[in-house]
N, C-alpha and C positions, 0 to 999 in steps of 0.2 A: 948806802946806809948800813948794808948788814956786812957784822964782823964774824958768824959762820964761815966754819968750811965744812964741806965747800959752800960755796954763797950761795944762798935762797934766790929763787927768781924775783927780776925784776919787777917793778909795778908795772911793767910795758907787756910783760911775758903775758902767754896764755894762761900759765898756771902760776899766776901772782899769788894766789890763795894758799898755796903751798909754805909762803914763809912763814917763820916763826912767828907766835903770837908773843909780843913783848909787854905790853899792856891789855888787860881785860876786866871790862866793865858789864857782867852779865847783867849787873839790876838797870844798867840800863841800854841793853840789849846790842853793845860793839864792842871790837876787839882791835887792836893797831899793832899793824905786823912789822917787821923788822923793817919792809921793801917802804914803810911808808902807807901803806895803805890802809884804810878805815872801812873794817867791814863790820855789819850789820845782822840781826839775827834774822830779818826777812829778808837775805843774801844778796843785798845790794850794795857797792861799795863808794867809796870815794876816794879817789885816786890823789896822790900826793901834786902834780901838777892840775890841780882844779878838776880833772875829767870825773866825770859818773857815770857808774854803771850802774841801770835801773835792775830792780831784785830781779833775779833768773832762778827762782826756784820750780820746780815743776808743777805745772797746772792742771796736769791730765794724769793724777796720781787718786787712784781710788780708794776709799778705804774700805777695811776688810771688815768683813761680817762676822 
């Protein structure tokens, strides 16, 4: 799908999250990357063939005082 160069990774790659943001919908918290993929602002995605990825944002992140 992406017309970069060089080409953004694929939705398969590790670092999917990497491609461009082509579409972005903050008010209602997703953004669709170039590779096809539908991420989320509680960093969970959905992958252009059906797959999902459940949010991975850190949970052992303390706040500061």
């Amino acid at each position: 799908m992406c017309q970069h160069v060089p080409d953004c990774p694929g939705f398969d790659d590790v670092d999917r999250e990497a491609a461009r943001v082509i579409a972005s919908h903050p008010e209602q918290g997703w953004s669709l990357l170039c590779n096809g993929v539908v991420i989320f602002e509680d960093t969970g995605e959905l992958l252009p063939n059906g797959g999902v990825i459940d949010p991975h944002r850190p949970t052992d992140v303390h706040a500061a005082a």
